[in-house]
C-alpha positions in Angstrom: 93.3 -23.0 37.1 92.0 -19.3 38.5 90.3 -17.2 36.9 93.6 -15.0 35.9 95.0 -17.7 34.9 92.3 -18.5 32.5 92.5 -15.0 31.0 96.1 -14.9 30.9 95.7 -18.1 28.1 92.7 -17.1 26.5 94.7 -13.9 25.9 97.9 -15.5 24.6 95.8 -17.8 22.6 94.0 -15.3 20.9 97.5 -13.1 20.4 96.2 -10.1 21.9 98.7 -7.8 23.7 96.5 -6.2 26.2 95.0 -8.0 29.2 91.5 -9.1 28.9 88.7 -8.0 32.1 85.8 -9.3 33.2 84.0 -6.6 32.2 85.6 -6.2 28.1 82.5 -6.3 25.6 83.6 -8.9 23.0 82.8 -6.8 20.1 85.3 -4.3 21.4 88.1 -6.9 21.0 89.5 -6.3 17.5 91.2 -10.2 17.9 87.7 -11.5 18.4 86.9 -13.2 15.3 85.2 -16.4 14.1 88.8 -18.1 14.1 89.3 -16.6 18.1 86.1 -18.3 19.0 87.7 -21.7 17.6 90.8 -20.8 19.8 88.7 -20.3 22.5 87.3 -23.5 22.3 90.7 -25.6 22.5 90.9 -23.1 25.3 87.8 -24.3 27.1 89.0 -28.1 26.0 92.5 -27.8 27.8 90.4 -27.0 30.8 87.8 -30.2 30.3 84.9 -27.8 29.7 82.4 -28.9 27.4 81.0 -25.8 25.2 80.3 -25.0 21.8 80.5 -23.0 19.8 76.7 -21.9 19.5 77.2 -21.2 23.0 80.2 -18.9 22.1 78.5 -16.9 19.8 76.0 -16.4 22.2 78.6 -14.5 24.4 78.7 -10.4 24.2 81.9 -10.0 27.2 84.6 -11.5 28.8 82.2 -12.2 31.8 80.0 -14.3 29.6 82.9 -16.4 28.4 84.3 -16.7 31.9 80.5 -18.1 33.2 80.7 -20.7 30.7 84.0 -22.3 32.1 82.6 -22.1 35.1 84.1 -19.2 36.7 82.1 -16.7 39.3 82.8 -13.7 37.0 
C-alpha cells in the first residue's frame, strides 16, 4: 500500500469528502473525532501496524498519522 493509497482509505473510512494532505492539522478536520480515531485504528490494523490509540491522540496532522504507519511523510 502507498502512501495515497493509505489516505485515500483513511479518508473513506472516516467519511470525509475532501482529500486528506500530508500537511492537514488534525484539529482542522471537522470528521476527526474520538470515534475517527477508532476508525483509524482498524485502518492501521488492515495494514498490520500496531498502534494505539494513546499514540493517536498524540498526533496534531496527517503527517503524524502517516509516520506512525510507517510512511516517509
Amino acid at each position: 500500500m502507498t502512501q495515497d493509497d493509505f489516505l485515500v482509505l483513511l479518508q473513506k473510512e472516516i467519511q470525509r469528502e475532501n482529500a486528506l494532505h500530508v500537511n492537514d492539522l488534525l484539529e482542522d478536520i471537522p470528521e476527526w473525532d474520538s470515534m475517527a480515531m477508532l476508525v483509524a485504528l482498524n485502518v492501521f490494523d488492515e495494514i498490520g501496524v500496531e498502534v494505539d490509540i494513546d499514540d493517536l491522540e498524540k498526533c496534531k496532522s496527517i503527517k503524524d498519522i502517516l509516520q506512525k504507519a510507517g510512511f516517509d511523510a
